[in-house]
C-alpha positions, 0 to 999 in steps of 0.5 A: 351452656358455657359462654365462649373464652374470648381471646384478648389481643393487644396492638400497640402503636408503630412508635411503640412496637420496637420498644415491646420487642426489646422488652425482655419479658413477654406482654402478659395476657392481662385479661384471660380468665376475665369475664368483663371486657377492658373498656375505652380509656382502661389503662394498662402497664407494661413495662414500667409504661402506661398504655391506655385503651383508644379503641377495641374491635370484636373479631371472630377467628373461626373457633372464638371471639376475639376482642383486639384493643388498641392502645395508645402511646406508651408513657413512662411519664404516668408513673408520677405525673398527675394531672388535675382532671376536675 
């Protein structure tokens, strides 16, 4: 028996919506063919912006599962700050 492919949604925050839809490229489907779900906190870029994971809901469409991952505001600022986390 094969597992269902469950399909990957990403929603960004209202802030960050216009800035996706001026991106000249599409969001890429970061996680198909994955067999091991993003967990809270995965950090994602896009765009030359970091997103990180704040919250994931399973859905079920009719024909397959669906995981949507709440992302947090975007920062360009990751890219080269680093912070002390000890």
């Amino acid at each position: 028996m094969s597992l269902p492919q469950v399909h990957t949604v990403l929603a960004f925050r209202p802030e960050d919506q216009p800035w996706v839809r001026r991106m000249e490229k599409e969001v890429p489907a970061f996680f198909a063919g994955h067999c091991t779900a993003p967990a809270l906190g995965d950090v994602m870029r896009i765009g030359g912006r970091q997103f990180a994971v704040i919250a994931r809901v399973w859905e079920h469409d009719g024909a397959r599962p669906v995981l949507r991952l709440y992302l947090g505001p975007g920062r360009a600022d990751t890219d080269t700050a680093f912070h002390d986390l000890g």
